[in-house]
C-alpha positions in Angstrom: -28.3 17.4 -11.8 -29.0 15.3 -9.3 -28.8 11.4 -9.9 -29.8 8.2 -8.1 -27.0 5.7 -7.4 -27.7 2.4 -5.6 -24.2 0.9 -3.8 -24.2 -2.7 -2.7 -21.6 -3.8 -0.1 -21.1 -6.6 2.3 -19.5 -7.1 5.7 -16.1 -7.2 4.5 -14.0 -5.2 7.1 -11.7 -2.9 5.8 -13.3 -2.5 2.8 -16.3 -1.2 4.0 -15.1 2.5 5.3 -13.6 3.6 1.3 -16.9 2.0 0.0 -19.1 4.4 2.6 -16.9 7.2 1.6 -17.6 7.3 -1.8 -21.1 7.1 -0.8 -21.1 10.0 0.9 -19.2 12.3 -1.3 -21.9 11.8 -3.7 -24.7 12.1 -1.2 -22.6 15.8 -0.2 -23.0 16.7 -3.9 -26.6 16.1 -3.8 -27.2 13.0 -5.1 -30.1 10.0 -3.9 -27.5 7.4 -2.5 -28.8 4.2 -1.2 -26.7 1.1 -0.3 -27.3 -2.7 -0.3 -25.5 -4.0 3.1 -25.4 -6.8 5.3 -27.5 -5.7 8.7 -24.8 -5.1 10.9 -23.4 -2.2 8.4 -26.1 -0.5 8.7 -25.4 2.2 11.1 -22.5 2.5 9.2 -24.4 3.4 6.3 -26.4 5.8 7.7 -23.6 7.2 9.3 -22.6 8.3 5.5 -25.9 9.9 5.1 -26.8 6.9 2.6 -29.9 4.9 2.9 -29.5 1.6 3.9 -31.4 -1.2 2.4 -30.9 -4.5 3.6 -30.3 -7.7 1.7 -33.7 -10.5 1.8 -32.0 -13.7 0.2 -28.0 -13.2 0.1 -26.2 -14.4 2.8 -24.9 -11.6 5.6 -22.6 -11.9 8.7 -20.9 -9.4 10.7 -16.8 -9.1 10.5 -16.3 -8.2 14.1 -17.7 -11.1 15.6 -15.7 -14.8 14.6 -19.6 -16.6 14.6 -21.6 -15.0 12.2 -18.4 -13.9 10.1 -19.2 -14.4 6.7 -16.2 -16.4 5.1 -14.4 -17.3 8.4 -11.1 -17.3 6.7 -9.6 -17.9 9.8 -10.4 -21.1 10.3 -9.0 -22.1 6.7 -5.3 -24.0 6.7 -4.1 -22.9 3.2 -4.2 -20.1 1.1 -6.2 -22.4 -0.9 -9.0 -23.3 1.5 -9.0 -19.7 2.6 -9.8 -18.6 -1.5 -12.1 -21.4 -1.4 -14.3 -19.9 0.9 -14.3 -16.4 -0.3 -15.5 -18.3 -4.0 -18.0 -20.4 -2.4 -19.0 -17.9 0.1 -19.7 -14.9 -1.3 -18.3 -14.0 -5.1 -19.7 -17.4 -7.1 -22.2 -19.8 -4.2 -24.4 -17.2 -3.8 -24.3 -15.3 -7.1 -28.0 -15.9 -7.4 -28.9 -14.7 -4.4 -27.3 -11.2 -4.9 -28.5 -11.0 -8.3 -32.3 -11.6 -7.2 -32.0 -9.3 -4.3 -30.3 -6.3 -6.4 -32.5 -6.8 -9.4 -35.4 -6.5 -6.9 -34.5 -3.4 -5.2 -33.7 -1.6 -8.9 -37.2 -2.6 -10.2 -38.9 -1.3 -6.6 -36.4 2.1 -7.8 -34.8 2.2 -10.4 -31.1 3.5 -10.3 -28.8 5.2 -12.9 -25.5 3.5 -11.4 -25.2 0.4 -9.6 -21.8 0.6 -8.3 -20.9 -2.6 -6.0 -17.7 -3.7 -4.5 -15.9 -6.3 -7.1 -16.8 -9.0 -5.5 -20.2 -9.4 -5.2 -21.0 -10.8 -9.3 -24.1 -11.4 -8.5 -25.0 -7.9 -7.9 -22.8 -6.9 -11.1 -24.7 -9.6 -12.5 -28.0 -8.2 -12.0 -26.6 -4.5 -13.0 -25.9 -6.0 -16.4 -29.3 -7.8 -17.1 -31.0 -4.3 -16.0 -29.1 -2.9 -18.7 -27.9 0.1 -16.7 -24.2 1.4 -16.5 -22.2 -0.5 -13.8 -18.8 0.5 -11.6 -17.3 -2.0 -9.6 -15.5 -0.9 -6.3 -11.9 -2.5 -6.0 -10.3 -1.3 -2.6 -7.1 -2.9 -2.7 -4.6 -3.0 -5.3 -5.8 -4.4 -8.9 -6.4 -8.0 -7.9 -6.3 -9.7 -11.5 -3.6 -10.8 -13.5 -2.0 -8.2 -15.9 0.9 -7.8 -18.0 4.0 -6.2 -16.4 3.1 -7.7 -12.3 3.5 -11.0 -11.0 0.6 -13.0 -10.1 -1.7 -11.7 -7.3 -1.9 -13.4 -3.8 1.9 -14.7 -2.7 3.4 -11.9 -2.9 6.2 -12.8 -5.7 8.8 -10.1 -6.6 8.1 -8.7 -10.4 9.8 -10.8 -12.8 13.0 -10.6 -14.5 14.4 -12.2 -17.4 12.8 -15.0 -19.4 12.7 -17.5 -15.9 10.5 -14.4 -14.4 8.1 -14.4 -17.5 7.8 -17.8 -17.6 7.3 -18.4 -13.4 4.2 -15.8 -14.0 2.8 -17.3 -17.1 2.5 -20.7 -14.7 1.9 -19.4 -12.1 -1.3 -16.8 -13.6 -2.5 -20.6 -15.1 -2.2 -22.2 -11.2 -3.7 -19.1 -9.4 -6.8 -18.9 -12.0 -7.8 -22.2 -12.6 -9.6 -22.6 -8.6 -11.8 -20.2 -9.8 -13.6 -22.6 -12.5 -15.3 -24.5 -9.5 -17.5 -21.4 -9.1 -18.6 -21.3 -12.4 -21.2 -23.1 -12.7 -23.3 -21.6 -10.0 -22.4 -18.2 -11.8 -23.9 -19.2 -14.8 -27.1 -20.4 -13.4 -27.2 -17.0 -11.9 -26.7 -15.3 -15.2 -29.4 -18.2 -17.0 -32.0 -16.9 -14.4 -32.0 -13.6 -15.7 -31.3 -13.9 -19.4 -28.1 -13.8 -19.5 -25.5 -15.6 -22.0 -22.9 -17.9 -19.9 -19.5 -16.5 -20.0 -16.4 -18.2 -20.5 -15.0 -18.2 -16.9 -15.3 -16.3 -14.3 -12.3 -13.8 -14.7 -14.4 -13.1 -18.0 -17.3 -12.0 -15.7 -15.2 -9.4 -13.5 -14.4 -7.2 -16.7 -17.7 -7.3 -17.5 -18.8 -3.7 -16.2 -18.7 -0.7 -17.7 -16.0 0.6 -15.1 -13.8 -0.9 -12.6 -12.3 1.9 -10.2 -9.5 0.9 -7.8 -9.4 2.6 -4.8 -5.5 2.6 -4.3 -2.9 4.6 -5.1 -1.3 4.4 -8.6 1.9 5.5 -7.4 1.7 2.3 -4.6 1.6 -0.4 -7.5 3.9 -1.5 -10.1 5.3 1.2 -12.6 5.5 -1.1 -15.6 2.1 -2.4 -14.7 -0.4 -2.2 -16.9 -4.1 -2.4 -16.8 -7.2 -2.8 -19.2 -9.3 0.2 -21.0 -11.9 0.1 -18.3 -9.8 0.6 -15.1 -9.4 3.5 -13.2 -7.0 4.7 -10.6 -8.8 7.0 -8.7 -7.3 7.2 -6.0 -7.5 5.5 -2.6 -10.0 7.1 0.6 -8.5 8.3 3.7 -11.2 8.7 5.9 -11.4 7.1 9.3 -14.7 4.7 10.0 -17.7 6.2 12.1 -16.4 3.7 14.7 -12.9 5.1 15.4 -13.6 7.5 18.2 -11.9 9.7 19.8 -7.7 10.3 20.1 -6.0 9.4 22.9 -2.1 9.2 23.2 0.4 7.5 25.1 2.1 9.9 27.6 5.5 10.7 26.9 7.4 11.9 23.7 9.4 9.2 22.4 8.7 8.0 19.2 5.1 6.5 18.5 4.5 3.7 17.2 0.7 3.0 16.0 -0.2 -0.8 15.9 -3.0 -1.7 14.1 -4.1 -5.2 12.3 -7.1 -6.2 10.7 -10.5 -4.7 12.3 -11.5 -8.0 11.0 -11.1 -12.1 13.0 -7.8 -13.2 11.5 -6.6 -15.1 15.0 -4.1 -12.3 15.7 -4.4 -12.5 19.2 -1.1 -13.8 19.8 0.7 -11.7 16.8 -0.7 -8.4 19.1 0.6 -9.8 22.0 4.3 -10.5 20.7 4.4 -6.8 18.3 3.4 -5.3 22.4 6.8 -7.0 23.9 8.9 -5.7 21.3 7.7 -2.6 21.9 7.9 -3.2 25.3 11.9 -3.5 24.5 12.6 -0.4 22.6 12.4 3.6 23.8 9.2 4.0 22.0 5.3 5.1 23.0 3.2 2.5 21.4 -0.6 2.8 20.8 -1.8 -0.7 19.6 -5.5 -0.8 18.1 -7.4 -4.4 18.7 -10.3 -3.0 16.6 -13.6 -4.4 16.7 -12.8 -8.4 16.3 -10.5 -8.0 19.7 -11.2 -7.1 23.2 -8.3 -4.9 24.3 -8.5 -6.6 27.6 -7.2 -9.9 26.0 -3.9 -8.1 25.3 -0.9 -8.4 27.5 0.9 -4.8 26.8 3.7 -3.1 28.6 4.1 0.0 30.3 4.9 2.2 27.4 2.0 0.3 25.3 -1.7 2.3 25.2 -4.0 -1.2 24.5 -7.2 0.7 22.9 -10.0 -0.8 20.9 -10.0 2.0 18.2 -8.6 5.1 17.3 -9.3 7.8 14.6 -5.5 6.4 12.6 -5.6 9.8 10.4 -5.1 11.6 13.8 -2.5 9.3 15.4 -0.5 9.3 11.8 0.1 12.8 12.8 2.2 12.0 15.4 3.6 8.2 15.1 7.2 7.8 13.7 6.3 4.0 12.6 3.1 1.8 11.9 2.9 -1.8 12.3 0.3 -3.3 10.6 -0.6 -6.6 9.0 -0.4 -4.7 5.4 -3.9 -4.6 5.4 -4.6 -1.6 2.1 -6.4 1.0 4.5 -4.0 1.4 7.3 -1.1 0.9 5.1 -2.3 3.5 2.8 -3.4 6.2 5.7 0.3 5.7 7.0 2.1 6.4 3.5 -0.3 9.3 2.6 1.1 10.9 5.9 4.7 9.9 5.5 4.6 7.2 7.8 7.1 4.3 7.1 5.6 0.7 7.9 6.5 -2.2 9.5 4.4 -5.2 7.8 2.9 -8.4 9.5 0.7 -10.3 6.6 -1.4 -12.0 8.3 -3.3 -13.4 4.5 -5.7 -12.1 2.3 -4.3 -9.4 -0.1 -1.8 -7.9 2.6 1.3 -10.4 1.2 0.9 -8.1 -2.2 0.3 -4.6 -0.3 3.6 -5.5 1.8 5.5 -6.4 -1.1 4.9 -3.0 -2.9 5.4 -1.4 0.6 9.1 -2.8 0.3 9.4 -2.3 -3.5 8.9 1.7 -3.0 11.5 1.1 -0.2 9.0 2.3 2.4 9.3 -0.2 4.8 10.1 -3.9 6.2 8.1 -7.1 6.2 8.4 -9.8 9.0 6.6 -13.0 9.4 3.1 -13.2 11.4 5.1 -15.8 13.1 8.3 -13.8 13.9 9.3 -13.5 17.5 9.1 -10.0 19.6 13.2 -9.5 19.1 13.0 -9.8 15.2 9.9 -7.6 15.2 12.0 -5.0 17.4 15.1 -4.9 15.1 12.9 -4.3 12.4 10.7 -1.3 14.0 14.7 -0.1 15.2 16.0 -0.5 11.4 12.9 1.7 10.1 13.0 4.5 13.0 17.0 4.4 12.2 17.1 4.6 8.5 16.0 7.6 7.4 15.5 5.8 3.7 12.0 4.4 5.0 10.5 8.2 5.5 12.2 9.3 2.9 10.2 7.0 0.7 6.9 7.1 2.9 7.3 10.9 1.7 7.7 10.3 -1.9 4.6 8.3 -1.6 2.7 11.0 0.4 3.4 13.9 -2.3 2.0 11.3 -4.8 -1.0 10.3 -2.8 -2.1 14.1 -2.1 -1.4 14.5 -6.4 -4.0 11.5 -6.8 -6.6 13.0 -4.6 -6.3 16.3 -5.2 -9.6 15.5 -6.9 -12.4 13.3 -6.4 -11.8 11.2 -9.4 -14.0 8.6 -8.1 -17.0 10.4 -7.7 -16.4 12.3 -11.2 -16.0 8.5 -12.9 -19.5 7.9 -11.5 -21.2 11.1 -12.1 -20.0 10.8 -15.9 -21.3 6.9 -15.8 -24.3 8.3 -14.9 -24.9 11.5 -17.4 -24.0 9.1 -20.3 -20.9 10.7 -21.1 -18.5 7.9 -20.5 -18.1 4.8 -22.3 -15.7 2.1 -21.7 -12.0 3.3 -22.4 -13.3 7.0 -21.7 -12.1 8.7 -18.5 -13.4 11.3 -17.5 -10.4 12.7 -16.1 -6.8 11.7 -15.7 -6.7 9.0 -13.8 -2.6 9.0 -13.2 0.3 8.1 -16.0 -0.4 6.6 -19.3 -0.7 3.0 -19.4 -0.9 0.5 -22.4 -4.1 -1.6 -22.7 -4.5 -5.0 -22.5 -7.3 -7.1 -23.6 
């Protein structure tokens, strides 16, 4: 039976391509599939065969282009200024916004699903006062703070012992409590369409009747474990409609792919150096500016290919090493094909996706500051140690396990025929795991 879903999505780089992919599995099973998106997706969107509807009051911006970026991270000088932005910005300042805007297009047409990327709360906001069943969209790993991981965002080592337990308990208290600044302008947003307050706003992100994270179980913690209503469904490989066409490095030595964030993060220079140490080693390399970067900025060497894009799923094929700045699509695309990593956290969530990268022993992390020589021995110590693909592989068998099946779409088709409530999967979604509430 065919069902209508309405997505709603913002200019947020990396991920925007898993979001459009779910998008368009349902639209292939024959479902009406529209998506709330800042302008400058919208080609994108229609790319997926969704219908794109654009936003009328909530803010928009465009990723690949530093002056109308939404957040403009980059110009932030903490951590903390950088998560103040992303509060203020998008998830609480403008929950209003989003709300009126989503509740507007679900009363021109009413929807069975709203399914919106995490977050946006004022679009899960406005699901939850139409009264309809709501899925957020997390594609990273499972941002909040549960029992059996280390708080999210500096990219800690799980804890051990009593000290370990107690650094997290502080630590879960410091990294939460910025968030009670946005509060108030989530409320309001809640007031305006008769909702009750809530508490805080971590209280507000478990508010939906689903929350599926688009990652890999087998990538995150094993003793980790997650409340009723998350789901593990597995992460999406697909390349963006963007990524053209393949084109290689002549030669055969090793390749190395080079990608960082298709997003503004100031990595100009960190391109530049990661091209001299390649420039030092007997490797091809094929380094990716994406869409934020002309490749025309980048000083490369001989045995460097400087490109804008590249299909990644194509080049995995071939490359013996990827380094990346750990952002969760290219790092994911490179373990799913048994492709060790080199990491280069630039900020954001790629300090956590780096740190589980070197828990599964599947690769190295250096500093965004590092010079090209420490870079090289790194990229030499993965193509050396045969360790790093051997656990890249153990992470590829579990990937292709995970996505077998579309568990995403079947999590949202059920949400939508009624026959999943909260805590009820509709199928497997990966080991057991313990709730916690």
């Amino acid at each position: 039976m065919s069902r209508a879903f309405l997505f709603a999505t913002w200019s947020g780089g990396g991920a925007v391509p898993p979001t459009l992919s779910v998008a368009r599995a349902l639209r292939e099973r024959g479902h009406g599939v529209r998506v709330l998106a800042d302008r400058s997706l919208h080609d994108e969107v229609a790319a997926s065969g969704a219908e794109p509807i654009a936003w009328t009051t909530a803010p928009q911006g465009d990723t690949t282009d530093p002056a109308t970026d939404l957040l403009q991270d980059f110009q932030a000088r903490t951590p903390m200024g950088a998560f103040a932005r992303l509060r203020d910005r998008l998830v609480c300042g403008p929950a209003a916004d989003f709300a009126r805007d989503t509740l507007a297009e679900l009363r021109a047409r009413p929807a069975d699903v709203l399914v919106a990327d995490f977050s946006l709360l004022g679009t899960l906001t406005a699901g939850e006062a139409a009264g309809i069943p709501v899925a957020a969209l997390g594609t990273t790993l499972y941002p909040f703070p549960t029992p059996g991981a280390p708080p999210f965002g500096p990219g800690l080592r799980p804890a051990t012992g009593a000290a370990g337990r107690l650094r997290d308990r502080v630590l879960t208290e410091l990294t939460t409590a910025p968030w009670a600044k946005g509060l108030p302008a989530l409320n309001a947003a809640r007031r305006a369409h008769g909702l009750a307050p809530v508490g805080s706003v971590m209280d507000a992100f478990g508010r939906v009747d689903r929350f599926l994270v688009l990652s890999p179980r087998a990538l995150d913690y094993p003793s980790r474990r997650f409340p009723a209503h998350v789901r593990h469904v597995g992460p999406r490989l697909d390349d963006p409609a963007w990524a053209g066409r393949l084109e290689l490095p002549s030669g055969d030595a090793p390749l190395v792919l080079v990608s960082l964030s298709s997003t503004f993060m100031g990595q100009r220079a960190v391109l530049e150096r990661i091209a001299a140490a390649l420039g030092t080693l007997p490797v091809r390399g094929l380094l990716t500016t994406g869409p934020a970067v002309a490749p025309a900025t980048i000083r490369a060497p001989g045995n460097v290919l400087v490109t804008a894009v590249a299909p990644h799923r194509a080049a995995l094929r071939h490359a013996a090493v990827t380094i990346t700045h750990a952002g969760h699509g290219t790092a994911v695309k490179s373990l799913a094909e048994g492709v060790p990593l080199v990491c280069v956290p630039l900020g954001r969530d790629q300090r956590e996706v780096a740190r589980r990268v070197e828990f599964a022993g599947a690769g190295l992390t250096v500093r965004s500051s590092a010079p090209p020589g420490a870079i090289a021995r790194a990229v030499t110590r993965v193509l050396r140690d045969s360790s790093y693909q051997g656990a890249a592989r153990r992470l590829a068998a579990a990937i292709a396990a995970e996505t077998a099946t579309d568990r995403a779409v079947a999590e949202l088709e059920a949400l939508a025929d009624g026959v999943a409530g909260r805590g009820d999967a509709a199928e497997p979604s990966g080991p057991p795991r313990a709730v916690s509430n």
